[in-house]
C-alpha positions, -999 to 999 in steps of 0.1 A, spaced: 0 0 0 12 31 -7 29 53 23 13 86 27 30 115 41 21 149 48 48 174 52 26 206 70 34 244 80 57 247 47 68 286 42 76 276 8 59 244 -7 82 247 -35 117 249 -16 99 219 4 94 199 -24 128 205 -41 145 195 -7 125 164 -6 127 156 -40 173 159 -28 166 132 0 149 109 -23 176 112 -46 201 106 -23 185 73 -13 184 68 -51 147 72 -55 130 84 -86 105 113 -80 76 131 -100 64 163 -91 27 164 -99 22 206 -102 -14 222 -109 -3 238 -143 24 248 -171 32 276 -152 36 256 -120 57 230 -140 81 258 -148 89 273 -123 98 240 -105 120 231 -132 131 270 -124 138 262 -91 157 225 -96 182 243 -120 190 268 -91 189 246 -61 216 234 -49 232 267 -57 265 251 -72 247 226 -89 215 212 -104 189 184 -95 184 161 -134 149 165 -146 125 166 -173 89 164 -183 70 135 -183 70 133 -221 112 141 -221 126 110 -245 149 110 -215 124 102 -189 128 73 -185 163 77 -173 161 110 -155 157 108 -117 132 139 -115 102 142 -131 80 174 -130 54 182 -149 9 192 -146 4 161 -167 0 126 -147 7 103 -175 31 96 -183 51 83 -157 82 60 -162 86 49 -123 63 42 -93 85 55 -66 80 88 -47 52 112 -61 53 150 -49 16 161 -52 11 200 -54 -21 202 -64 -52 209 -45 -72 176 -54 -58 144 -47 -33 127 -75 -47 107 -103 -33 68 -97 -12 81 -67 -15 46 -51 8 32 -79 32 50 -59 56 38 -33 52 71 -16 31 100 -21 40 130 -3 18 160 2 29 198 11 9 217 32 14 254 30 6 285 59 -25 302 41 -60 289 50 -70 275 14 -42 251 8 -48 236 43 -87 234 35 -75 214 9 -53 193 25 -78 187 51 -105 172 21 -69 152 12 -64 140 40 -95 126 50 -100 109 14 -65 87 22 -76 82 58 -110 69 48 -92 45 25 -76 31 50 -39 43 38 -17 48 69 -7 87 70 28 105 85 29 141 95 58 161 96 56 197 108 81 215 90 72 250 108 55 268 135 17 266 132 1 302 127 -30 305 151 -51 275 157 -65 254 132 
């Protein structure tokens, strides 16, 4: 069954998911960064060419001829997808055939509306019986 995690109180969901998409790779895991939209898409792939700042994590879209041998996937479309291993979710609805995964790992950010969201996520993989793992990344803002 697929491991759920849910990294919460992120100040920046995409630093978050570039750092988590470096631990993966350094346990020589294969990612894929599920984003919302082309924009989204690029300015992940923005943000891997920066980050480290003396290097670069390898990635490529989903539809890359090099795909299937490049570690990082990002891209808005779901399929697709060369590996099975860690999925990176930022969108607000829950993945299309995340539970092909190994690992899917959502990213909770500090503003109300991406935590409604993650609430309605949440409660869909806990209602289907997937086991869920919280991390809180930051201080929590008020209650809630």
């Amino acid at each position: 069954m697929t491991e759920v995690l849910f990294y919460t109180h992120a100040d920046d969901k995409l630093r978050t998911a570039c750092q988590l998409s470096a631990k993966a790779l350094a346990r020589q895991m294969r990612v894929m960064i599920l984003t919302a939209d082309p924009a989204l898409t690029d300015k992940v792939s923005r943000q891997l060419w920066s980050v480290p700042s003396i290097g670069f994590f390898p990635h490529c879209r989903a539809g890359d001829k090099l795909a299937a041998v490049t570690p990082i996937i990002v891209d808005h479309v779901a399929e697709p997808v060369p590996h099975d291993q860690v999925l990176i979710n930022l969108r607000d609805q829950t993945p299309p055939a995340f539970s092909r995964f190994q690992r899917l790992i959502e990213i909770v950010g500090l503003d109300e509306e991406d935590r409604a969201a993650a609430r309605e996520r949440f409660r869909f993989y806990r209602d289907r019986g997937y086991e869920i793992i919280t991390h809180q990344l930051g201080e929590s803002r008020g209650s809630g």
